[in-house]
Backbone as numpy.savetxt, mean C-alpha at the origin, in Angstrom:
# Nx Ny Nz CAx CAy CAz Cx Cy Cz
7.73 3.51 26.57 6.40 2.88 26.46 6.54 1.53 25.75
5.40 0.62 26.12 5.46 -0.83 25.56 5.90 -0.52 24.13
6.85 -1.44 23.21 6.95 -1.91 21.65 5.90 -2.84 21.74
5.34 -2.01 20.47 3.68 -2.61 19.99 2.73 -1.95 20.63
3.22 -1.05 21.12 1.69 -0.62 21.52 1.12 0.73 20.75
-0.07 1.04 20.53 -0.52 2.00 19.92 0.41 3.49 20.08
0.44 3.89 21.47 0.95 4.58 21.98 2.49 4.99 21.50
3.30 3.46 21.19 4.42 3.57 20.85 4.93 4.15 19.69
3.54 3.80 18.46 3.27 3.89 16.85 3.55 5.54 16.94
2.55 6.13 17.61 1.82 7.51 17.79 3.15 8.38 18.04
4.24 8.34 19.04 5.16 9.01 19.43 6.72 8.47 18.39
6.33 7.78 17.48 7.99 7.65 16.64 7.09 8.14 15.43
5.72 8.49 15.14 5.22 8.78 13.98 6.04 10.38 13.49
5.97 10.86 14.58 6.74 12.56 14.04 8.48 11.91 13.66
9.29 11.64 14.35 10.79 11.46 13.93 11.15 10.71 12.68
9.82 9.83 12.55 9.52 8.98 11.25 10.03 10.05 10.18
8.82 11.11 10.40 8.44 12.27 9.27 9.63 13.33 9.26
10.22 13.20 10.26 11.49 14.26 10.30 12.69 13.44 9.47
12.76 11.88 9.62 14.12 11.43 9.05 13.94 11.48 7.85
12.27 10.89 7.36 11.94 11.02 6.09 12.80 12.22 5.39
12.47 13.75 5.33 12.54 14.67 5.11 14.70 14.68 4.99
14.70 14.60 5.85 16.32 14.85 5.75 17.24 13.68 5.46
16.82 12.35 5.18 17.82 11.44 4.91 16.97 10.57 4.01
15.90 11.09 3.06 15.73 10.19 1.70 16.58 10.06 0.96
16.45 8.99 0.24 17.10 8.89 -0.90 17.72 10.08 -2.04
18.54 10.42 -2.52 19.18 11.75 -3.26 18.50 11.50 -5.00
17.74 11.71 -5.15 17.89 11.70 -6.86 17.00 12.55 -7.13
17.21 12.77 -8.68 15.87 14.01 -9.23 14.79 13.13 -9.66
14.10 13.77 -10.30 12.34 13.48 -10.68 11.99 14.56 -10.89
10.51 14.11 -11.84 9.79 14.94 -12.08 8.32 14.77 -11.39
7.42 15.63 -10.96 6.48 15.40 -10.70 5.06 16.15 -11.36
4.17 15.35 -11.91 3.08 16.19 -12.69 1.58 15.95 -11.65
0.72 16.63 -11.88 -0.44 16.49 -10.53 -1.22 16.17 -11.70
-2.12 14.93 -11.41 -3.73 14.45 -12.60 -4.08 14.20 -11.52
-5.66 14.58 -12.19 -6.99 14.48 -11.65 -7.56 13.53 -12.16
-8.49 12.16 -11.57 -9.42 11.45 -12.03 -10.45 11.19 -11.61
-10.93 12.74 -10.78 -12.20 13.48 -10.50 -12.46 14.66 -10.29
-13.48 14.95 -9.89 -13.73 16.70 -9.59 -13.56 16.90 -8.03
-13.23 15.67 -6.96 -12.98 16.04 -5.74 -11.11 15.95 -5.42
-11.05 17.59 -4.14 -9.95 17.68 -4.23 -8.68 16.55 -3.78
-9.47 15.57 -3.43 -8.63 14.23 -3.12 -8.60 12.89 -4.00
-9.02 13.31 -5.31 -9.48 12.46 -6.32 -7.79 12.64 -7.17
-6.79 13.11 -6.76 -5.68 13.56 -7.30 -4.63 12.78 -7.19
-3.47 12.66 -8.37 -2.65 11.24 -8.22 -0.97 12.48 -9.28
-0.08 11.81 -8.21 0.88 12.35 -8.24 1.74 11.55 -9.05
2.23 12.05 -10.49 3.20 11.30 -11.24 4.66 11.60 -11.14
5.08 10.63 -10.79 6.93 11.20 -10.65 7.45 10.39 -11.27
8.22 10.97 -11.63 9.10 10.29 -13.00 10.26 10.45 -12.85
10.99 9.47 -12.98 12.59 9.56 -13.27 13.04 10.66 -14.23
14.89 10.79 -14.34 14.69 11.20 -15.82 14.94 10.72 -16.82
14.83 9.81 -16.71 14.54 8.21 -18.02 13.90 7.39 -17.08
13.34 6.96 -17.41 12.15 5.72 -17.09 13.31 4.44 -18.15
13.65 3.51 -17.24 14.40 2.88 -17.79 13.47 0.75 -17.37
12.28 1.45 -16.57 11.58 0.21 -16.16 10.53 0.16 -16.64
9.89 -1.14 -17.36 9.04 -1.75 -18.18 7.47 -1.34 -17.21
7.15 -1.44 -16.31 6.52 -1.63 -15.22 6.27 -0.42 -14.73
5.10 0.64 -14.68 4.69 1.65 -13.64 4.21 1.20 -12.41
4.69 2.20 -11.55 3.93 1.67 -9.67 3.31 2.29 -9.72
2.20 1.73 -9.25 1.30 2.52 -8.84 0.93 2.14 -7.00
0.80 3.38 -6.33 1.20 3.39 -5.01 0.19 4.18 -4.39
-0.09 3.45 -3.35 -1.34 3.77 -2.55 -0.53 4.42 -1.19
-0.94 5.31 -0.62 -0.49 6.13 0.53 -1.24 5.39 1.52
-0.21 5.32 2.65 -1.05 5.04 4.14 -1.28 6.21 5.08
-2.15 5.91 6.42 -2.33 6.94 6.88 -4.04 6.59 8.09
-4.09 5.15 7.67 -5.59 4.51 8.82 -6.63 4.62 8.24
-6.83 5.15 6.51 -7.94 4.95 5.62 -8.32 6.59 6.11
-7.94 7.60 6.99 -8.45 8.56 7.15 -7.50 10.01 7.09
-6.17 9.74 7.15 -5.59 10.62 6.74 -4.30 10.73 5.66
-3.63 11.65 5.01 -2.34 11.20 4.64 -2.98 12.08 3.00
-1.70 12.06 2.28 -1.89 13.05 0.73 -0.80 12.57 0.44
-0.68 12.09 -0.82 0.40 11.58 -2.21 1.50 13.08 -1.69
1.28 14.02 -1.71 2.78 14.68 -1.51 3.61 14.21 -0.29
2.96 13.52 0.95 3.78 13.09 1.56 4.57 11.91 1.54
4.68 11.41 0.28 5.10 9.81 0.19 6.08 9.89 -1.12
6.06 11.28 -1.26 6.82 11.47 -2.50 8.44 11.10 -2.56
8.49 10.86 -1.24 10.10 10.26 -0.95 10.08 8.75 -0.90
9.09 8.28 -0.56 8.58 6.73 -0.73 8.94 6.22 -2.45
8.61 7.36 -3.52 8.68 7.35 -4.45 10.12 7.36 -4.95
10.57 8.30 -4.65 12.37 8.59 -4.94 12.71 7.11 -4.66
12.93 6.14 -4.15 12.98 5.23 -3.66 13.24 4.39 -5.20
11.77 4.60 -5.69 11.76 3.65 -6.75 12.20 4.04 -8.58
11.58 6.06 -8.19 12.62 6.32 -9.48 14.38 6.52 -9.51
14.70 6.33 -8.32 15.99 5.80 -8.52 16.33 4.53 -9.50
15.55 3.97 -9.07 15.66 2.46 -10.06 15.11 2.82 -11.47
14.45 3.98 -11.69 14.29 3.76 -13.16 12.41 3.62 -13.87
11.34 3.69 -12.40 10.36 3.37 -12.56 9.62 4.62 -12.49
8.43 4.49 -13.19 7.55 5.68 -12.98 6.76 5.43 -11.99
5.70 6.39 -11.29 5.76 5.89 -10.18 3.67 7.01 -9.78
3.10 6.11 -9.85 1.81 7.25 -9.64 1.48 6.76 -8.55
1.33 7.81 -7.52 1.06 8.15 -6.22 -0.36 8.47 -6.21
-1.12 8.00 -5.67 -2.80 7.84 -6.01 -3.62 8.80 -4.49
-4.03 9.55 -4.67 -5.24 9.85 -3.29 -6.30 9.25 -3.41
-7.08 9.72 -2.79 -8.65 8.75 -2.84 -9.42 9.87 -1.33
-10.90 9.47 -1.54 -11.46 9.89 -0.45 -11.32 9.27 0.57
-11.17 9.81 2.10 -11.25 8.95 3.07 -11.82 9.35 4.09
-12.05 8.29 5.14 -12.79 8.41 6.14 -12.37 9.58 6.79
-12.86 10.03 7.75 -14.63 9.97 8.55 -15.52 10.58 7.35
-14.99 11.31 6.45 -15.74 12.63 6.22 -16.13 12.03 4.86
-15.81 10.40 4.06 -16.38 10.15 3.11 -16.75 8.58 3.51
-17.53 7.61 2.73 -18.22 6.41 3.15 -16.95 5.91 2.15
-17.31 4.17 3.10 -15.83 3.40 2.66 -16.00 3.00 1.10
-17.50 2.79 0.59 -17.60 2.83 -1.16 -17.30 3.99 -1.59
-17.43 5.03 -1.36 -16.85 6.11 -1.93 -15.23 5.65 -2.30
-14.67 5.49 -0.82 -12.84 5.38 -0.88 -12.65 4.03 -2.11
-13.18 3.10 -2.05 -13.48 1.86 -2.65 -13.48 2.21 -4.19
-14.59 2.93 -4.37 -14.76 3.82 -5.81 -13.38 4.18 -6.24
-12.97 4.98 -5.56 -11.52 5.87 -6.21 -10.49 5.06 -6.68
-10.19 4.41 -5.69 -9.21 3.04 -6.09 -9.27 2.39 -7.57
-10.43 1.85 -7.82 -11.11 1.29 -8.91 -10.87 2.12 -10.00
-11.40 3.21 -9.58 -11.52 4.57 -10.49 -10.05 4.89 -11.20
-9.66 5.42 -10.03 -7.87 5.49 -10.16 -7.11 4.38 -11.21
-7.30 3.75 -11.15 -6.96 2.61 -11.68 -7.05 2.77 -13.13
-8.36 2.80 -13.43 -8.78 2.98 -14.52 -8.52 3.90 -15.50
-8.14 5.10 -14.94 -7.48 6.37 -15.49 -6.28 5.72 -15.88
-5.38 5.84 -14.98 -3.83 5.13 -15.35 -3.75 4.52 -16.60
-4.41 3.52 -16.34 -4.37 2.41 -17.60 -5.22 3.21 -18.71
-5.69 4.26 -18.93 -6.26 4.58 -19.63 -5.05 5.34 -20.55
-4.15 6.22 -19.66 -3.32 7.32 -20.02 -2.04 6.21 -20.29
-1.83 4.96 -19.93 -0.61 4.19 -19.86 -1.21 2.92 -20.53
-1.76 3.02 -21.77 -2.01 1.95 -22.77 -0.95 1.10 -22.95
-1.28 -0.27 -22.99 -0.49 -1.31 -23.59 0.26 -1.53 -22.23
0.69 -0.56 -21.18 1.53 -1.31 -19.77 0.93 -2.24 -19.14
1.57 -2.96 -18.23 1.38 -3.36 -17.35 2.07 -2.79 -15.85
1.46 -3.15 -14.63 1.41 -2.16 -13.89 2.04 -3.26 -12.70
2.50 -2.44 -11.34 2.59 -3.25 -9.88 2.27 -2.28 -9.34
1.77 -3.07 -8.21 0.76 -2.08 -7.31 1.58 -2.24 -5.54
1.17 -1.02 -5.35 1.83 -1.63 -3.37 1.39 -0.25 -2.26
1.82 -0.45 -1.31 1.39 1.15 -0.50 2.04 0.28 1.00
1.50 1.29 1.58 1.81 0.79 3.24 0.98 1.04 4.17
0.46 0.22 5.13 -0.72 0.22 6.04 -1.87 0.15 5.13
-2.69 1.16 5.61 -3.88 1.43 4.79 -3.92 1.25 3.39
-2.77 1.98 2.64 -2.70 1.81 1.22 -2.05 0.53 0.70
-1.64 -0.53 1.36 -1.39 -1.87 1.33 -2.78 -2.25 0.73
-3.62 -2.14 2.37 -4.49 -2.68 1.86 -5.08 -2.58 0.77
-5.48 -1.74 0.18 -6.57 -0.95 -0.88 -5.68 -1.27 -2.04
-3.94 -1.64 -1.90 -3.27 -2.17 -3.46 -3.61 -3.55 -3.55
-3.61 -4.65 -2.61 -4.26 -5.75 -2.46 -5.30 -5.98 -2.95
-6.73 -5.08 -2.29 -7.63 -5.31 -2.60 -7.90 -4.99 -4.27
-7.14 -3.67 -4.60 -7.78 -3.69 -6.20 -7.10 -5.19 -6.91
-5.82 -5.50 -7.09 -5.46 -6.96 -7.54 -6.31 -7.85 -7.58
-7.46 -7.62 -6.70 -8.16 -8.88 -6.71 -9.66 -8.45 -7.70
-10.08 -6.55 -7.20 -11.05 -6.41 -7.59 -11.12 -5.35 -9.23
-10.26 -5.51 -9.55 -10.16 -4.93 -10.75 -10.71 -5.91 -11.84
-11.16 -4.84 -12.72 -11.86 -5.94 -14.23 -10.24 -6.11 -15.03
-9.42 -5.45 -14.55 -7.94 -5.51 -15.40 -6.89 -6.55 -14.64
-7.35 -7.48 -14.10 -6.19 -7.94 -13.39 -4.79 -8.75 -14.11
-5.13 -9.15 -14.92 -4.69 -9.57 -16.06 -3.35 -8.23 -16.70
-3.46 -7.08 -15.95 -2.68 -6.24 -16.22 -1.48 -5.85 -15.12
-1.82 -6.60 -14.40 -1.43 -6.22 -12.72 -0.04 -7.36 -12.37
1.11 -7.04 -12.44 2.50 -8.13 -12.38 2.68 -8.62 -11.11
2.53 -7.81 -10.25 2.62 -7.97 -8.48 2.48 -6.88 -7.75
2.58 -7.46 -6.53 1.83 -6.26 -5.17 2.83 -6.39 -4.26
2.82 -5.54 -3.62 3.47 -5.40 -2.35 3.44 -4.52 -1.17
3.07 -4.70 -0.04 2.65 -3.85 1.10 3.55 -4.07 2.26
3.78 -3.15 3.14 4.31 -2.88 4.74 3.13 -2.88 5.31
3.11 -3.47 6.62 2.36 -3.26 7.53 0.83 -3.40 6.71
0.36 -4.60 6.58 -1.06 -4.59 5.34 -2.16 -4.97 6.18
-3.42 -4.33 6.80 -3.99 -5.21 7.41 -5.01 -6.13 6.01
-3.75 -7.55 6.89 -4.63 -8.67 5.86 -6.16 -8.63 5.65
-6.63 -9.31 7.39 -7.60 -10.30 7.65 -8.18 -8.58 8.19
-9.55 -8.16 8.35 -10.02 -6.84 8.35 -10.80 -7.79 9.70
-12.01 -9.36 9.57 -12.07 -9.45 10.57 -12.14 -9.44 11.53
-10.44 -9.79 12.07 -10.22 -9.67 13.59 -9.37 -8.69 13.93
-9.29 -7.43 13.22 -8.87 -6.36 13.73 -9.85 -5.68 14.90
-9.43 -5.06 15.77 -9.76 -4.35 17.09 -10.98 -3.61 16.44
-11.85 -3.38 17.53 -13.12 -2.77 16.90 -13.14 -1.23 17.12
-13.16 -0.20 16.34 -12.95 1.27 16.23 -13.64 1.68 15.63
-13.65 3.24 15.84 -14.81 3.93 14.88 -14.32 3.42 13.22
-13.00 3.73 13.27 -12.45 4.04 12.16 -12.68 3.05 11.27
-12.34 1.30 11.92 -12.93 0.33 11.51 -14.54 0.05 11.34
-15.61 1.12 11.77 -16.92 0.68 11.82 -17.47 1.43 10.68
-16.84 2.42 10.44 -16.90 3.59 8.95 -16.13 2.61 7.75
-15.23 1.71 8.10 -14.68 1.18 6.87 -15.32 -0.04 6.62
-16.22 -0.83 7.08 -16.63 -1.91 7.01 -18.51 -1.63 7.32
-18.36 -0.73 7.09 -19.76 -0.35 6.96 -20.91 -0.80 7.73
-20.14 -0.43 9.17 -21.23 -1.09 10.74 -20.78 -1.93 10.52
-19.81 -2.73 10.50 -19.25 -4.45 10.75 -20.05 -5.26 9.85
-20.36 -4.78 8.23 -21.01 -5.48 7.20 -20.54 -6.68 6.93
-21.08 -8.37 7.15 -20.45 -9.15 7.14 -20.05 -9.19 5.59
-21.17 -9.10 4.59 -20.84 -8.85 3.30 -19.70 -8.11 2.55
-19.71 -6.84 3.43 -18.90 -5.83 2.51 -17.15 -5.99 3.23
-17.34 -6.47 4.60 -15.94 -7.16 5.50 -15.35 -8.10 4.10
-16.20 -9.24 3.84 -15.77 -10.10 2.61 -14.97 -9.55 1.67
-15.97 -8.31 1.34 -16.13 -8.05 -0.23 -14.02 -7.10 -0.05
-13.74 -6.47 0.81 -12.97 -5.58 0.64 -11.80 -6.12 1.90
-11.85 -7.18 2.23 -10.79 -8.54 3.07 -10.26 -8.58 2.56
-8.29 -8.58 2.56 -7.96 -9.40 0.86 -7.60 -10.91 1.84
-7.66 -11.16 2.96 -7.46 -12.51 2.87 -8.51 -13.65 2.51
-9.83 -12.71 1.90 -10.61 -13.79 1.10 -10.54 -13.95 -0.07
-8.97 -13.55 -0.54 -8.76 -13.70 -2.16 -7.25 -14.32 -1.69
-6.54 -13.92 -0.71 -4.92 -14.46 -1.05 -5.09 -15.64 -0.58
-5.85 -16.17 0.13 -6.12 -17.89 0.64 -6.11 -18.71 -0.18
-6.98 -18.50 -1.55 -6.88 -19.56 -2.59 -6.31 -19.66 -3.70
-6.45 -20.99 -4.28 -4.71 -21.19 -4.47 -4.96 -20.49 -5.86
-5.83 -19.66 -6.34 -5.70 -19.28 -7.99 -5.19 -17.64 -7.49
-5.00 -17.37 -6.15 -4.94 -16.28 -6.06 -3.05 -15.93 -6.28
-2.86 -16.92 -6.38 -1.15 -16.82 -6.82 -0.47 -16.32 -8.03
-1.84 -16.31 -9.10 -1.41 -15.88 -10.26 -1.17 -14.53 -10.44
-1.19 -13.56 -9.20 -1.00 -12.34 -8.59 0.43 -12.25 -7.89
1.92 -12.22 -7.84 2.29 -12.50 -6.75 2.34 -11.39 -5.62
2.36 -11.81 -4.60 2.49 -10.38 -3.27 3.53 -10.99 -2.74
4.01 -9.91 -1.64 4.84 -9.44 -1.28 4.61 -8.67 -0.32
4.42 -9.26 1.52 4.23 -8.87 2.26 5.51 -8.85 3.48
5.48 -7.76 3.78 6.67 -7.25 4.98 5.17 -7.09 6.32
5.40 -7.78 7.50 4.35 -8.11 8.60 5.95 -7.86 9.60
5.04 -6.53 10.63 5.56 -6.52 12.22 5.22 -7.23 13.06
5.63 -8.17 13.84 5.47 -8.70 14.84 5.32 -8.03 16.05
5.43 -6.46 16.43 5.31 -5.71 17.06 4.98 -4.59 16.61
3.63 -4.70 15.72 3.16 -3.73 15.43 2.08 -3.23 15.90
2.14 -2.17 16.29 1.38 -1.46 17.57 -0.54 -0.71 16.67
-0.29 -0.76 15.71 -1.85 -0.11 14.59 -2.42 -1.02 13.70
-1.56 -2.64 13.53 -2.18 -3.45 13.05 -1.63 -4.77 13.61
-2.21 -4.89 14.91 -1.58 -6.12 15.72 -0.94 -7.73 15.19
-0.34 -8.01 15.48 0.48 -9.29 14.68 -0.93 -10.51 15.27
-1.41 -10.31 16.53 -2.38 -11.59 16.73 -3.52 -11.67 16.19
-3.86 -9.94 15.67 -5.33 -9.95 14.35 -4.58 -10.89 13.30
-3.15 -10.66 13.11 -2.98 -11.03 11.49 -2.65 -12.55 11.53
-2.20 -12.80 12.50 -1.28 -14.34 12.37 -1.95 -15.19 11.30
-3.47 -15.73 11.88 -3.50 -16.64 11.10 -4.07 -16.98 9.79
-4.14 -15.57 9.46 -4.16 -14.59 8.05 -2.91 -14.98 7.06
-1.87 -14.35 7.92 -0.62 -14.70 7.61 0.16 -15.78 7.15
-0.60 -17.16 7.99 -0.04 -18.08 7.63 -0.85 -18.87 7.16
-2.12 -18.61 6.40 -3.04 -19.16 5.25 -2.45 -18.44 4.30
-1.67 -17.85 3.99 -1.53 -17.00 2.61 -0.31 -17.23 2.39
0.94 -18.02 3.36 2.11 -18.14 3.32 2.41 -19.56 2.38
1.33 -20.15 1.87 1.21 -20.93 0.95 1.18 -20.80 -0.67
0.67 -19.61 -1.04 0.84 -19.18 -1.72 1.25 -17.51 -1.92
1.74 -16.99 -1.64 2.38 -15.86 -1.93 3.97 -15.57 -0.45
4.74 -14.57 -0.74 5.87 -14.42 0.42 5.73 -13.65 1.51
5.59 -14.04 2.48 5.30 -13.29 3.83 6.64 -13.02 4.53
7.29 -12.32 4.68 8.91 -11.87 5.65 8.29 -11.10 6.86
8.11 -11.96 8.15 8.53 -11.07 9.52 9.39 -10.61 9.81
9.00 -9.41 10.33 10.28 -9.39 11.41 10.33 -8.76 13.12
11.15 -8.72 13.57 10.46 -8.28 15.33 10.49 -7.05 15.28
9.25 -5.93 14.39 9.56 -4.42 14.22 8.37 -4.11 14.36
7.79 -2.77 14.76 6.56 -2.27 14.66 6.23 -1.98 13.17
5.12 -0.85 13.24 5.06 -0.59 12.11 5.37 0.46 11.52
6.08 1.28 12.24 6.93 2.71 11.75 8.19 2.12 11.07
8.90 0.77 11.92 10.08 0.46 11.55 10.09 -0.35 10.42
8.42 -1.08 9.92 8.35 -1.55 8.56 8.87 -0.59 7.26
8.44 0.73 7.87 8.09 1.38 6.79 9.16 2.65 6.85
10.58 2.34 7.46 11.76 2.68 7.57 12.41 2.65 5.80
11.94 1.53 5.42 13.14 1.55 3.79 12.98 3.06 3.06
11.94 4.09 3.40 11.77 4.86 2.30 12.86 5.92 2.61
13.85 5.83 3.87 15.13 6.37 4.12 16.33 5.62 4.44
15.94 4.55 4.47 17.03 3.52 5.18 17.07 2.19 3.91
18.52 2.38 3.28 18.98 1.46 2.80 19.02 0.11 3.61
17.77 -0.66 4.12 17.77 -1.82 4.94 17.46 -2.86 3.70
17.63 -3.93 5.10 16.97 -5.46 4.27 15.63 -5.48 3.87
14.70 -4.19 3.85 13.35 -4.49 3.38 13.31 -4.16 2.20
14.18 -2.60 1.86 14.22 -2.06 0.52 14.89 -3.14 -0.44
15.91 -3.86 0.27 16.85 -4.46 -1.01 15.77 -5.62 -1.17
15.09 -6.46 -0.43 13.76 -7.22 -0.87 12.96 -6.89 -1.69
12.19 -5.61 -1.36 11.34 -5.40 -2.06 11.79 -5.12 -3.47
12.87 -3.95 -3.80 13.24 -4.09 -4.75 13.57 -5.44 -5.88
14.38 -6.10 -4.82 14.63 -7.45 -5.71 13.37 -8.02 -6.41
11.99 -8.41 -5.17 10.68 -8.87 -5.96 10.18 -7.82 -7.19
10.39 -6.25 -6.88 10.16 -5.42 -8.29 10.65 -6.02 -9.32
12.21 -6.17 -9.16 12.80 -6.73 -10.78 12.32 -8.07 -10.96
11.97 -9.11 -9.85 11.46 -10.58 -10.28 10.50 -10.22 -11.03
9.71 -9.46 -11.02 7.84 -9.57 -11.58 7.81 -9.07 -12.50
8.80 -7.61 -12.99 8.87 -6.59 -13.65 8.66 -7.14 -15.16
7.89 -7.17 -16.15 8.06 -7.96 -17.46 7.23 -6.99 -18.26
């Protein structure tokens, strides 16, 4: 089937989840389950090295299209980074169909707020993939703590919300195509200007990505390539989000920007 096409995303999504499982990364951790609500998706997964040897907690948003996906499945996404030494909170949130996009919006915020509540005096980096790209983006911009926040980084992020394809999924997240609330929860109406640098990101973009098209994002992409780092490459978006088993050129990037920001 076409590379880039929806279709294509949909049928490497299972082998994705199978390599995951048998060729992550090897190390131990610990993992503790907090709550920073009374709903059962209000839940954020702490994994811990066994020394925390990094200044900096991640905090990590799960992808999944804003409607499906749970912090235990990304827990190898995580191994990833307590290898290096970082703690690492894996965040849920409510999501669509079955909750409104301020609700999901709420949690984020919310989430947030806990962390830093239980992790006084840190400072934090934020990142996820697809969906949870987005929503690490967007808090950077919409947090009252930003000032706490070192850098971001996402796979597959839909920038520009815009000119993405029109779907249910998109009409539940933008609240009937709210031109207001499109704004309010866009992050390319915060990474465009130039104070928005005092954030740095760290974006990995498919050029053949079949669930968040490269021609919604382009010229998203290259308003923001002014101030923050954008790396293409000719991959969908399963193969963005390959580093969390594959010692590639995305992991040794991303990592590298971890230790640039890390302070």
């Amino acid at each position: 089937m076409f590379k880039g096409s929806k279709f294509h995303e949909i049928i490497h999504l299972m082998p994705y989840h199978w390599y995951m499982k048998r060729h992550a990364i090897e190390t131990k951790y610990f993992i503790n389950e907090l709550s920073y609500g009374s709903h059962s998706q209000q839940k954020i997964l702490n994994v811990t090295p066994l020394k925390i040897t990094k200044p900096n907690p991640i905090i990590y948003f799960h992808g999944g299209g804003w409607v499906m996906g749970t912090p235990a499945l990304f827990i190898k996404n995580a191994a990833v980074f307590t290898a290096q030494g970082y703690e690492v909170f894996l965040v849920g949130y409510r999501k669509l169909l079955s909750h409104r996009s301020d609700e999901m919006i709420s949690d984020v915020l919310n989430s947030f707020d806990y962390i830093k509540s239980i992790r006084k005096d840190s400072h934090f980096l934020l990142g996820g993939i697809s969906a949870g790209a987005h929503l690490a983006s967007f808090l950077s911009f919409q947090s009252t703590a930003k000032n706490l926040i070192n850098g971001v980084f996402g796979c597959g992020t839909p920038i520009d919300l815009k000119n993405m394809p029109k779907s249910l999924i998109l009409k539940k997240l933008t609240n009937n195509y709210n031109e207001d609330w499109v704004s309010y929860i866009s992050p390319i109406n915060y990474l465009s200007k130039k104070d928005s640098s005092s954030i740095p990101h760290l974006f990995f973009v498919g050029k053949h990505d079949g669930l968040i098209p490269y021609s919604t994002q382009k010229e998203a992409v290259t308003k923001i390539k002014a101030f923050h780092e954008v790396i293409e490459y000719d991959m969908t978006h399963i193969q963005l989000v390959e580093w969390a088993f594959i010692n590639n050129e995305i992991r040794k990037k991303l990592l590298m920007f971890l230790n640039t920001v890390s302070k």
